[in-house]
C-alpha positions, 0 to 999 in steps of 0.5 A: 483526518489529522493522523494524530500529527503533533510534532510535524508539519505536512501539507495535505495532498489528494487520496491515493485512490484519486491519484490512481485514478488520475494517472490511469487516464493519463496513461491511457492517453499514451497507451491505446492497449489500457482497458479498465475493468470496474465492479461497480464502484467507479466513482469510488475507485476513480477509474470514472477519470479514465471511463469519462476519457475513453468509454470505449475502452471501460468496462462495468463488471458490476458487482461481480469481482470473479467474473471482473477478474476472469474478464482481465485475465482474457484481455491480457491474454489478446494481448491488451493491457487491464485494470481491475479496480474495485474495493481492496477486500471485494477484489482479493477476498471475493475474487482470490480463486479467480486471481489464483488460477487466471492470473497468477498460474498462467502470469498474465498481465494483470493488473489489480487495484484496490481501494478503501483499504485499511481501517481509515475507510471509517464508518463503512465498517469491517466487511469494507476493510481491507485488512488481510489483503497485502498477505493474499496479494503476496501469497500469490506467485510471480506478484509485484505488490505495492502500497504508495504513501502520498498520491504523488507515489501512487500516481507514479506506482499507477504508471510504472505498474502500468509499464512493467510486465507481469501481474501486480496489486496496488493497494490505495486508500479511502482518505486524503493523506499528508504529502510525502513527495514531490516529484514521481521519479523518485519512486522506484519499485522495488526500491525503498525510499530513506525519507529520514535519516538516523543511526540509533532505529529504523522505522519501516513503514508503508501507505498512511504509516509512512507520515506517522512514522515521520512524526514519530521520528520527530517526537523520538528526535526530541528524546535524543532518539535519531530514527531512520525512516524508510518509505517501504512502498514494494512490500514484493519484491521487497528491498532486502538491501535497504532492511540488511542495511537498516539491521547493520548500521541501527540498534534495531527496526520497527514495522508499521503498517495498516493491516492484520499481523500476519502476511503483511510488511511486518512478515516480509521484513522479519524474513529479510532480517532472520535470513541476513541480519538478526536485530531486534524488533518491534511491529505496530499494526492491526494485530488479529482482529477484525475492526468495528465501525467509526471516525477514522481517527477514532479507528486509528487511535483505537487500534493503536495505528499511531505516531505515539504507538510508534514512539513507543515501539522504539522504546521497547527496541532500544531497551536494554 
């Protein structure tokens, strides 16, 4: 996947998916309480890495997200650490009930990860796009949701979710992505992270959108336009420092992300903004339709998930 990049240049690192998958093992190794619970999909969501170090802790749901789920919550509850992986939207569609009442409710400590989300799945097609997930995700109480940029911050988002007490969501992707960072530490959750600087807009973005939003920043740079740009990876509990910052100090923000329009980043940062700072806004995503089957590329282009459709987003914003 190219992602559209004409203006800057960025070395291409591993799917989120794989650096979950990788970091999952790892953690494993360090924490005997870790237990993986797959629907079926292992070789897809990576969790074979943690299954091929530790069978005895892996567990093969099938095709079967509810039951995948009611599993967690009881390994949670003896007191054990769970992963529940699978495809973005068979998890939090097919499961969400399950996710409500045995997770949620009670606060256990699960932890759900879905992969393949987004239109850049591709040919798979829209029953396999995950598009409305980040909203179910926050819809539900006591939530931590989180969408990595690179697989450095998703391999850094696997191990601190792994750490923190409480239900969580974290959404990886279908294809290699542009590398954003180097170094785990500077992933934070809960915590933005100012990947550009600038005073005229903001650009807060997430997952894929985060590497266009530097391209379009760079495209927007050459018209005199200096565009901060903010790696918002927690979508709950978002940074309402770092969005009242980025109202106050620029003319204005745009919201991009890979998902419908409403629930998402773009809904949780206009709450942020009407309660503490009003500024105006642009929003680049999905808007309310369902996607069709294709190249990724080709999706991403057709539903205007660019740096040109971010670009022009800005524009708007800083329009008199």
């Amino acid at each position: 996947m190219t992602f559209g990049l004409s203006h800057r240049e960025f070395e291409m690192g591993s799917a989120t998916r794989e650096a979950f998958g990788a970091a999952l093992a790892e953690a494993g190794a360090a924490d005997e309480r870790i237990v993986v619970i797959d629907g079926d999909v292992n070789n897809s969501t990576y969790t074979n890495k943690f299954k091929e170090a530790f069978p005895e802790r892996f567990i093969n749901a099938g095709i079967a997200e509810s039951n995948m789920v009611g599993i967690a919550a009881g390994l949670a509850a003896g007191g054990k650490v769970p992963v529940a992986a699978s495809f973005s939207i068979f998890l939090l569609a097919n499961a969400y009930d399950q996710i409500r009442m045995s997770v949620a409710f009670p606060n256990v400590n699960v932890k759900l990860v879905g992969t393949h989300a987004g239109v850049s799945i591709g040919e798979d097609g829209p029953s396999q796009m995950g598009i409305e997930d980040v909203a179910l995700a926050c819809s539900l109480p006591g939530f931590t949701v989180v969408v990595p940029a690179d697989g450095t911050s998703a391999g850094a988002a696997t191990k601190r979710l792994l750490e923190r007490e409480g239900p969580s969501f974290l959404r990886c992707g279908r294809p290699a992505v542009p590398q954003i960072y180097t170094d785990e530490n500077d992933f934070h959750v809960g915590k933005a992270n100012k990947v550009r600087d600038g005073d005229d807009i903001t650009i807060i973005a997430n997952g894929i959108m985060v590497a266009m939003a530097l391209d379009a920043a760079e495209a927007l740079a050459s018209e005199g336009v200096e565009a901060r740009v903010l790696d918002m990876h927690t979508v709950k509990p978002v940074d309402k420092a770092a969005v009242e910052r980025a109202a106050n100090e620029t003319r204005g923000i745009v919201v991009a992300e890979e998902h419908l329009a409403h629930g998402g980043l773009g809904s949780v940062v206009s709450m942020v903004v009407s309660e503490r700072k009003p500024t105006r806004m642009a929003f680049v995503d999905l808007g309310d339709t369902y996607a069709t089957s294709g190249k990724p590329d080709e999706l991403l282009l057709q539903y205007g998930l660019t740096p040109e459709s971010i670009v022009d987003a800005a524009r708007r914003v800083l329009k008199d």
